[in-house]
C-alpha positions in Angstrom: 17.0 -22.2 35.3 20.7 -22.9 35.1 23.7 -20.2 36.0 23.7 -18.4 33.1 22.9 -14.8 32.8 20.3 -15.8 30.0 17.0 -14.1 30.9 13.3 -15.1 30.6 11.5 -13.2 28.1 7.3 -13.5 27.9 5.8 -14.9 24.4 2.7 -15.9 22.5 1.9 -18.0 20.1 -1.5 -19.3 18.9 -2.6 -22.6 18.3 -6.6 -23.3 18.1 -7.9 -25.1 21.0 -8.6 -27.9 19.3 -5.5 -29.1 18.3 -3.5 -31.2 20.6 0.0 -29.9 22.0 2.5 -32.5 21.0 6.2 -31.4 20.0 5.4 -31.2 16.2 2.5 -28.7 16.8 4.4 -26.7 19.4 7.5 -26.9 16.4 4.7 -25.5 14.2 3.1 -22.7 16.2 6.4 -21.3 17.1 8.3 -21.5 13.6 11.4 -23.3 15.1 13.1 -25.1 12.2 13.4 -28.9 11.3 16.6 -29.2 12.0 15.3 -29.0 15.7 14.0 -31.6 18.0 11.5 -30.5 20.6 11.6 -32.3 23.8 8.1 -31.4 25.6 7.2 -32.3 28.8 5.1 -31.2 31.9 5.9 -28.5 33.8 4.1 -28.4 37.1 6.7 -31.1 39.0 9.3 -28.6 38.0 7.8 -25.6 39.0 7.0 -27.6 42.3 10.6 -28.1 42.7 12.1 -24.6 41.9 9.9 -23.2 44.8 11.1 -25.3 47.1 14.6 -24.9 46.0 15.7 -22.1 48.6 18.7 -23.9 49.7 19.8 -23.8 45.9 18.4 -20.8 44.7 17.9 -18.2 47.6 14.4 -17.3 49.1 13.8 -14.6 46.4 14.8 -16.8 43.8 12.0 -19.8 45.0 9.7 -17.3 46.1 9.4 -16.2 42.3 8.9 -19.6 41.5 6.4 -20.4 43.6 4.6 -17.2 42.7 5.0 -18.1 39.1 3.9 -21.7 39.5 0.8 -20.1 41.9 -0.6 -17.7 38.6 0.1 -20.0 35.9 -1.7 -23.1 38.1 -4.5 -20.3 38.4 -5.0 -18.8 34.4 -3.4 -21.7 32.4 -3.5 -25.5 31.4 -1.1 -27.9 29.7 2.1 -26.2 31.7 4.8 -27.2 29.9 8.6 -27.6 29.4 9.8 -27.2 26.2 13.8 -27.5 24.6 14.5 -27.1 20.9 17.9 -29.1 20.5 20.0 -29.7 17.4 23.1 -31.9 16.5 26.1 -29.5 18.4 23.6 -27.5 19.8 25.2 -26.2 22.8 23.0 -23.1 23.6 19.3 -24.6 23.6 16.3 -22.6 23.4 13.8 -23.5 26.3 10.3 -22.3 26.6 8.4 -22.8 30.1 4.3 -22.2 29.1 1.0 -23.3 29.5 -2.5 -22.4 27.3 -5.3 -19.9 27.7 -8.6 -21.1 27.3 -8.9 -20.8 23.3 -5.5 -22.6 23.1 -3.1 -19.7 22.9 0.7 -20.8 24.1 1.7 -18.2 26.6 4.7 -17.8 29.1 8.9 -17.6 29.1 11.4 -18.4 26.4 15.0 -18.7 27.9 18.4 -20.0 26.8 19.5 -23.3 28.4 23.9 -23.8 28.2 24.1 -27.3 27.7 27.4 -29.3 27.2 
């Protein structure tokens, strides 16, 4: 999502259905440590964005997006945008997700160069 050559990688994590995604359960369910602040937030305007974003990005580039946005708007809810940052964090771990039906976080983990 920036210029870096940082990669998305797929992950799980569960977290029962019935409990509510807020950034202290999403802390929980992925182990990320105190010292981290989780800064949550919807995903879908994003996604929105990226695949329209050919200018930017290049028509391959959106047109992953927009495929990406298209399946995750078809098999998950609660897309989300997630950044664990830290005092002199510089190299922030971001997770873009959503949940399966019985609650399971599921989607990309990236790094996020911020300075």
């Amino acid at each position: 999502m920036d210029e870096s050559t940082d990669y998305f990688h797929g992950f799980a994590a569960v977290l029962p259905a019935c409990t509510k995604l807020d950034p202290e359960t999403f802390q929980h369910a992925l182990g990320i440590g105190e010292r981290y602040q989780i800064d949550l937030s919807p995903a879908d305007c994003l996604l929105a964005a990226l695949g329209e974003a050919e200018a930017e990005w290049g028509k391959d580039i959106a047109g992953g997006f927009r495929q990406l946005a298209h399946v995750m708007g078809a098999t998950l809810t609660e897309r989300s945008l997630a950044f664990a940052r830290g005092k002199g964090v510089v190299r922030v771990r971001i997770w873009l997700f959503g949940r399966t039906e019985d609650g399971t976080l599921v989607g990309l983990r990236s790094i996020s160069t911020e300075t």
